[in-house]
C-alpha positions as CSV (number, residue, x, y, z in Angstrom):
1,X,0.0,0.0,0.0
2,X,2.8,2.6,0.9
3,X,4.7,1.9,-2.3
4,X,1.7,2.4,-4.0
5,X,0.9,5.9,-2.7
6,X,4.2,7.3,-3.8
7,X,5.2,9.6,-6.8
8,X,7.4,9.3,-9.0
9,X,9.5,12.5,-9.5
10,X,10.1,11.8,-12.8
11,X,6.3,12.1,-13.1
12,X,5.9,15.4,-11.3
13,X,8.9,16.9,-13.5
14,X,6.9,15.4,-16.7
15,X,3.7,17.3,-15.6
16,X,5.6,20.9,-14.7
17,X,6.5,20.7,-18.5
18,X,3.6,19.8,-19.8
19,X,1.8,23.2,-17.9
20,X,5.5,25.3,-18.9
21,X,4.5,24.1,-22.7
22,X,0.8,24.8,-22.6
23,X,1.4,28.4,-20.6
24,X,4.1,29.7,-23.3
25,X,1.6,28.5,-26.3
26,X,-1.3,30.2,-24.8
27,X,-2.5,32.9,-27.4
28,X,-1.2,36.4,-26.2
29,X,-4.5,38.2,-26.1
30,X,-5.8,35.8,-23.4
31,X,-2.7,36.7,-21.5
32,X,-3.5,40.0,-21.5
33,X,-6.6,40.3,-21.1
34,X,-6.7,38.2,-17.8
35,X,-3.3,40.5,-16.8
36,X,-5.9,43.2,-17.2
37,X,-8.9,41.8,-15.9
38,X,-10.3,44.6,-13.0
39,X,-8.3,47.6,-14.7
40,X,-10.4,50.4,-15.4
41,X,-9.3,53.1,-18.4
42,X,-9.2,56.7,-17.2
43,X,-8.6,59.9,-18.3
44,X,-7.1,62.3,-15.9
45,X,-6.4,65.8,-15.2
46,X,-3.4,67.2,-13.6
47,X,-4.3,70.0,-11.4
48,X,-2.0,72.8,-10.8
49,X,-2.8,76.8,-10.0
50,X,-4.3,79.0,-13.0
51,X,-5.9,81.8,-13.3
52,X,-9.7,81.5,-12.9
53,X,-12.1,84.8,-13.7
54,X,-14.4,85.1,-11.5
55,X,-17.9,86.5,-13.4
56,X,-20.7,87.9,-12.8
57,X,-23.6,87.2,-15.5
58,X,-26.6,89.1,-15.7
59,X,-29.6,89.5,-18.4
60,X,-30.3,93.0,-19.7
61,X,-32.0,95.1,-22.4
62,X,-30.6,96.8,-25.6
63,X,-31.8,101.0,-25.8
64,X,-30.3,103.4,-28.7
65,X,-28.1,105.6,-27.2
66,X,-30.5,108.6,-28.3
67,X,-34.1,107.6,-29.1
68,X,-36.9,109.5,-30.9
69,X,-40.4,109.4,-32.3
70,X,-40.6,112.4,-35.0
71,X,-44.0,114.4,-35.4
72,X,-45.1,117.1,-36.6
73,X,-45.1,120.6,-35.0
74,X,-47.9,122.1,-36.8
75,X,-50.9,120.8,-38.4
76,X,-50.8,120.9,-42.2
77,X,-50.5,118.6,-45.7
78,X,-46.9,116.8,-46.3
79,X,-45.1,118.2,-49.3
80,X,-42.6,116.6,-49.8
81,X,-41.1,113.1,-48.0
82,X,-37.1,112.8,-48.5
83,X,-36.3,110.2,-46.4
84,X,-37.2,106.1,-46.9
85,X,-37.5,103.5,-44.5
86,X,-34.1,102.5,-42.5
87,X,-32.2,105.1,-44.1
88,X,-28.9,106.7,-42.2
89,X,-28.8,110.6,-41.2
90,X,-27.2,112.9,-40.8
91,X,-27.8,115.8,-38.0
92,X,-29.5,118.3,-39.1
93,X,-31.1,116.9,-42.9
94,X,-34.3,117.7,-44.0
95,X,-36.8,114.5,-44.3
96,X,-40.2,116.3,-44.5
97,X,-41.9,118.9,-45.8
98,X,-45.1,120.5,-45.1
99,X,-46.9,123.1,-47.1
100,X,-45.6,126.4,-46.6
101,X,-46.9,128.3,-49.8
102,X,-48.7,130.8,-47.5
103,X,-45.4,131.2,-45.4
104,X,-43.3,131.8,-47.8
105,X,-45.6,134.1,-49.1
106,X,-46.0,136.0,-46.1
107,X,-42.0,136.2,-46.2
108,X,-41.6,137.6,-49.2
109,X,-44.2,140.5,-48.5
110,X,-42.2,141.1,-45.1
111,X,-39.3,141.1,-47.2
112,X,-40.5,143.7,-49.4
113,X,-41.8,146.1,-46.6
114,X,-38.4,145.4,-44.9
115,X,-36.6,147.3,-48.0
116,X,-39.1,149.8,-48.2
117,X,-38.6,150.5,-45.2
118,X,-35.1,150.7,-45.0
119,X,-34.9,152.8,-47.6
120,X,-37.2,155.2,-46.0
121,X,-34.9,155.5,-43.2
122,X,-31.7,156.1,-44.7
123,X,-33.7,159.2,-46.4
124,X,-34.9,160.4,-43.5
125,X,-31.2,159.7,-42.1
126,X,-29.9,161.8,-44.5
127,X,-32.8,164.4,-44.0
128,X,-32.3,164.1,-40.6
129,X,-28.2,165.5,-40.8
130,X,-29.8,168.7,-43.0
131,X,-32.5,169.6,-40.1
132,X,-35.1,168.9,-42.8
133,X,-37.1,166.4,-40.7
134,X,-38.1,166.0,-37.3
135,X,-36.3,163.4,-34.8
136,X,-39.7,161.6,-34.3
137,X,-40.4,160.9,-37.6
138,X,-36.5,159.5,-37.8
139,X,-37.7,157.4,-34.5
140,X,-40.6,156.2,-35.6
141,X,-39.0,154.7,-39.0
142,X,-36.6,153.0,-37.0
143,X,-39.2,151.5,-34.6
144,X,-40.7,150.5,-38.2
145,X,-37.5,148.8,-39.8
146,X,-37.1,147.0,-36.0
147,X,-40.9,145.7,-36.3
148,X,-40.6,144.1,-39.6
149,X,-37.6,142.5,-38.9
150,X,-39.1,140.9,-35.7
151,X,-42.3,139.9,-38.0
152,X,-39.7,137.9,-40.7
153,X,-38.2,136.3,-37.4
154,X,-41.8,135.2,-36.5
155,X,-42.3,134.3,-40.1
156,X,-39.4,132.3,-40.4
157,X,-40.0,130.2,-37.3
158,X,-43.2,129.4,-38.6
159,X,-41.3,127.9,-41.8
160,X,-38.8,125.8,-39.8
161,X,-41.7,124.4,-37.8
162,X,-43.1,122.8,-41.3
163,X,-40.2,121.2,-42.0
164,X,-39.0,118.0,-40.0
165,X,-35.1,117.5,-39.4
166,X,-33.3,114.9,-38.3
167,X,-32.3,116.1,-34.7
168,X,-29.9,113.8,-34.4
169,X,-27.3,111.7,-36.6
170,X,-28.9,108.1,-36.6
171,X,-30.9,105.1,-38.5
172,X,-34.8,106.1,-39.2
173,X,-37.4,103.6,-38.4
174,X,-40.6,103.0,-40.8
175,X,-42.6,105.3,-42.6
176,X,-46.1,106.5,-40.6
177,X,-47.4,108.9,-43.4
178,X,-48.1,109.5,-47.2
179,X,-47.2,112.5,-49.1
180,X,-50.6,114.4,-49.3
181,X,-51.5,113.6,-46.1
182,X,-53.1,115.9,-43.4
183,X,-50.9,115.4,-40.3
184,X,-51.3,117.7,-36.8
185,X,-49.1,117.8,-33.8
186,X,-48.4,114.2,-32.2
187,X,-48.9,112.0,-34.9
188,X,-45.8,110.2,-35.7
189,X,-43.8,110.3,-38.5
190,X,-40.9,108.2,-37.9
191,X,-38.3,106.9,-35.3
192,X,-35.0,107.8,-35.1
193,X,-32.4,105.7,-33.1
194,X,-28.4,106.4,-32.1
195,X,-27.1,102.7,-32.6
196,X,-23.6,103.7,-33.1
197,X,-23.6,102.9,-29.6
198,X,-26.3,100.8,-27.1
199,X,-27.2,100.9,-23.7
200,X,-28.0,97.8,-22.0
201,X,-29.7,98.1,-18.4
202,X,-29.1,95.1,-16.3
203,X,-29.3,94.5,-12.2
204,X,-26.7,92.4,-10.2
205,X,-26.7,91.5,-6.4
206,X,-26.3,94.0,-4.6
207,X,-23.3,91.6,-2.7
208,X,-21.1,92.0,-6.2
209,X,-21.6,96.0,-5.4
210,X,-18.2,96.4,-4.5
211,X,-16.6,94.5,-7.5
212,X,-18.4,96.8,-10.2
213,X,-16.8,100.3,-11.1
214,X,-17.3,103.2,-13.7
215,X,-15.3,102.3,-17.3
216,X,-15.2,99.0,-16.0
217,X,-15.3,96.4,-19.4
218,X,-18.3,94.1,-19.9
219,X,-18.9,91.6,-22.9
220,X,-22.6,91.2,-24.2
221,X,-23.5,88.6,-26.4
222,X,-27.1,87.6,-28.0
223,X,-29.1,84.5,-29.2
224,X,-29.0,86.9,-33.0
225,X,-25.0,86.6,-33.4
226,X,-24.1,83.6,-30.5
227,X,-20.7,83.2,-32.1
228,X,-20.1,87.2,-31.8
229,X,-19.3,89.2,-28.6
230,X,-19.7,93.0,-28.0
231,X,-17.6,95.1,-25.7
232,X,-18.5,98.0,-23.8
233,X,-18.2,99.9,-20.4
234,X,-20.4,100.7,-17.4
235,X,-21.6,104.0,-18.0
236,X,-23.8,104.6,-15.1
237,X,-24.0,102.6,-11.5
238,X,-27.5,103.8,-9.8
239,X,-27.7,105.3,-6.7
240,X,-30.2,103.2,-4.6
241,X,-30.7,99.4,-4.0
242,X,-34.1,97.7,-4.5
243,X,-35.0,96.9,-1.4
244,X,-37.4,94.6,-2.9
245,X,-34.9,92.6,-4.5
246,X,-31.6,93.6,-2.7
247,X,-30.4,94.2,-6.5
248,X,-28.6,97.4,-8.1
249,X,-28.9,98.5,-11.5
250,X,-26.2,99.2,-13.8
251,X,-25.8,101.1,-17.0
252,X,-23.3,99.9,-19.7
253,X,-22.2,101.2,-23.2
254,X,-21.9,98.6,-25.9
255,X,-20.2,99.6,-29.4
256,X,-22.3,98.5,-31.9
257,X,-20.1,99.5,-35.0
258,X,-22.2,97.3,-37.3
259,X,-25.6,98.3,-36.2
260,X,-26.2,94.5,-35.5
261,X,-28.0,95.3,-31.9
262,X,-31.0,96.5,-32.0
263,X,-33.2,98.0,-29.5
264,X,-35.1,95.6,-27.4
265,X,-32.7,92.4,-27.8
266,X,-32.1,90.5,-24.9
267,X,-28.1,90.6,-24.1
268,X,-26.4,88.2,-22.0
269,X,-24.1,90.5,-19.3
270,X,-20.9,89.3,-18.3
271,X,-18.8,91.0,-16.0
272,X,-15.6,90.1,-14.9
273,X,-15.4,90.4,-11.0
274,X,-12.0,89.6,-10.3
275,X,-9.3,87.4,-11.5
276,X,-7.8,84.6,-9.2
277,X,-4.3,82.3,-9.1
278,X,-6.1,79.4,-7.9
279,X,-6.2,75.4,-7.8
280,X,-8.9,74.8,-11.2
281,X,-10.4,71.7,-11.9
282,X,-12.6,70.6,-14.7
283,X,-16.4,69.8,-13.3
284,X,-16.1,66.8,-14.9
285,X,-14.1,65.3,-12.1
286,X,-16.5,66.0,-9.3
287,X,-18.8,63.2,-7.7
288,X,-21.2,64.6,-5.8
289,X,-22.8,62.7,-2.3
290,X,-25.2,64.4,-0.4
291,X,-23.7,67.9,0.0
292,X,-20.6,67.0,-0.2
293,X,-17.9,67.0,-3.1
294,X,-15.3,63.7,-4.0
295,X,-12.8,63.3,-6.5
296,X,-10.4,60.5,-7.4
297,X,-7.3,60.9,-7.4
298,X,-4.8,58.0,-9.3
299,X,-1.9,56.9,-7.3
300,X,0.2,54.3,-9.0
301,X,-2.5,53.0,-10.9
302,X,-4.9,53.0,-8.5
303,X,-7.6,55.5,-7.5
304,X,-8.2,57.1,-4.2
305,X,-11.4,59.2,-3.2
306,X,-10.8,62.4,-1.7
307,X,-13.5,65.1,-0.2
308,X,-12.5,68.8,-1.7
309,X,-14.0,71.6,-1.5
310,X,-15.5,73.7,-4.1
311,X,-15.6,77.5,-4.2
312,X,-16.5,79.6,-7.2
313,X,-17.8,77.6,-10.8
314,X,-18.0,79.1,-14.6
315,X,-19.1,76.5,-17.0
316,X,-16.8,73.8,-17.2
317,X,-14.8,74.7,-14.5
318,X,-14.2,75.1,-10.6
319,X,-12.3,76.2,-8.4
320,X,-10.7,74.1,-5.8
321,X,-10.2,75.7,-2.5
322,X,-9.1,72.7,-0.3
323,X,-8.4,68.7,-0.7
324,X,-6.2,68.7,-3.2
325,X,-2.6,69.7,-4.0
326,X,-0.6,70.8,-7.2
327,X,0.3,68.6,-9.1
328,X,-2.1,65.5,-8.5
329,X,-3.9,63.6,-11.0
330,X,-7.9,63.3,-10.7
331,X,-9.9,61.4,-13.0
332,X,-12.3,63.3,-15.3
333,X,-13.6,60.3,-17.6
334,X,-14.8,57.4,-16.3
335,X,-15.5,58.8,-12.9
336,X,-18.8,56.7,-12.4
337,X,-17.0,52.7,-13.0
338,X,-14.7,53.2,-10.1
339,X,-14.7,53.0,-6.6
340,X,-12.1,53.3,-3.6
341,X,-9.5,51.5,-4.2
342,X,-9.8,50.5,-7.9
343,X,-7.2,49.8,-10.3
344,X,-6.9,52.0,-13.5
345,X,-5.2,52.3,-16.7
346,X,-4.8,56.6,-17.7
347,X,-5.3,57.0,-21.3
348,X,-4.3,60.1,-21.8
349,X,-1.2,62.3,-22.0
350,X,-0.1,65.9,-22.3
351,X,0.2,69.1,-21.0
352,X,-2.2,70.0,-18.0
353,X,-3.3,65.8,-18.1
354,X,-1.9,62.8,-16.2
């Protein structure tokens, strides 16, 4: 029975061969993939200090810089229209005119009495040096020459009022009225906008009051032009906070050198509030639980979770104030297959990534 039980070396050696032989001719993916059974590809970011921009957004609305509805000043037919819709002025040009037959009319008569009566008074002037006419009649022509001028003033004001000039350099809006037409004081004729420039109104917390400034640069953008941004300034900072709303509102000056912004748009406001060297990681990387923030940060191919603390966000992006160090590397992809503890395999390399 004890022989019976006992092996032969020679056998055991033959069998260590036989599994050396079968091991070296197994096929080389199978090798690797059980070598890599339990590893989990990553792609990490290495966090270091940056600078981060800390902004304030806000939502306002597009005004011209100078706005206008143009009426009439005097009831009467139009003339004469010499303007069309959307057309650029300039300060000052004539783009209606009303009747003014009987005006000028009336101006021409003052004109002639005017020279009559100048005339009158140099002869009685030159009368006057002689001793051939009396000093009231020489008064009383002056008092004469002075009246009619003071009527063609009158007359003339009355002409200016029937025409309608752009009071300000600008784009008109459309047409209200038809040559021929009877039009009286308040009926509109046209707009007229500034849109060299706009304003945009806008209201922040009144806890970012501190951070804002006169001449301090904003960026607007709008759903018309998203890939387009307009720069401007705050023009105007008001003077009370809503007690309502605990908000403050703010005027800023956007160039509009293209006349794309018009007004009523909404614009998107932002507004840098200061600019940080801080720890930035992408928001990628956090896992939230309950109220609290984790990351995972690989060490020698394996992944540890860590609690951090976030302070302020922008899209894509936050700001790390505590948990983490310089120069550690936190997953971003893949964040949701691991766990404490896991092994992982980092994809990615470059600058700013594991």
């Amino acid at each position: 029975m004890s022989r019976a039980l006992k092996i032969s070396p020679l056998l055991i050696a033959a069998l260590a061969f036989i599994v050396l032989v079968g091991y070296l001719y197994l096929p080389k993916d199978e090798v690797q993939n059980k070598q890599q059974a339990g590893v989990t590809p990553v792609t990490t970011h290495r966090i270091a200090e940056e600078e981060f921009a800390v902004i304030i957004e806000a939502l306002g609305t597009a005004k011209a810089n100078e706005s206008v509805f143009l009426t009439a000043q005097t009831t009467d037919t139009v003339q004469s229209i010499d303007f069309t819709d959307g057309q650029l002025v300039k300060q000052g040009q004539l783009l209606l005119q009303l009747n003014n037959e009987e005006e000028l009319a009336r101006l021409r008569a003052l004109d002639i009495n005017l020279q009559e009566a100048q005339r009158q008074l140099v002869r009685l002037t030159n009368l006057a040096k002689e001793s051939a006419t009396s000093e009231q009649l020489l008064d009383e022509q002056q008092a004469k020459v002075k009246a009619t001028k003071a009527q063609m003033d009158i007359a003339k004001s009355q002409l200016n009022e029937l025409e309608l000039r752009a009071p300000f350099a600008g784009i008109l809006g459309i047409r209200q009225v038809s040559l021929g037409a009877l039009v009286k004081p308040g009926d509109v004729i046209t707009t007229l906008d500034d849109l060299s420039t706009v304003k945009v109104d806008f209201n922040i917390s009144e806890s970012h009051l501190p951070s804002v400034a006169l001449d301090q640069a904003v960026r607007a953008t709008s759903v018309a032009y998203p890939d387009e941004t307009f720069v401007g300034t705050i023009s105007s900072i008001a003077s009370r906070v809503d007690p309502n709303t605990r908000s403050i509102q703010i005027r800023a000056t956007v160039t509009n050198p293209d006349l794309k912004l018009r007004p009523g748009m909404l614009l998107q406001i932002n507004l840098q509030k200061q600019l940080l060297s801080t720890l930035v990681l992408p928001e990628s990387a956090l896992v939230p639980v309950d109220d609290k923030q984790f990351v995972f940060v690989v060490e020698q191919d394996t992944v540890l979770r860590k609690e951090v603390k976030v302070g302020y966000r922008k899209p894509g992006f936050a700001q790390i104030l505590s948990g983490l160090q310089s120069g550690e590397q936190v997953v971003v992809e893949g964040t949701l297959r691991v766990r404490e503890g896991s092994k992982v395999k980092v994809l990615n390399s470059g600058q700013g990534q594991g």
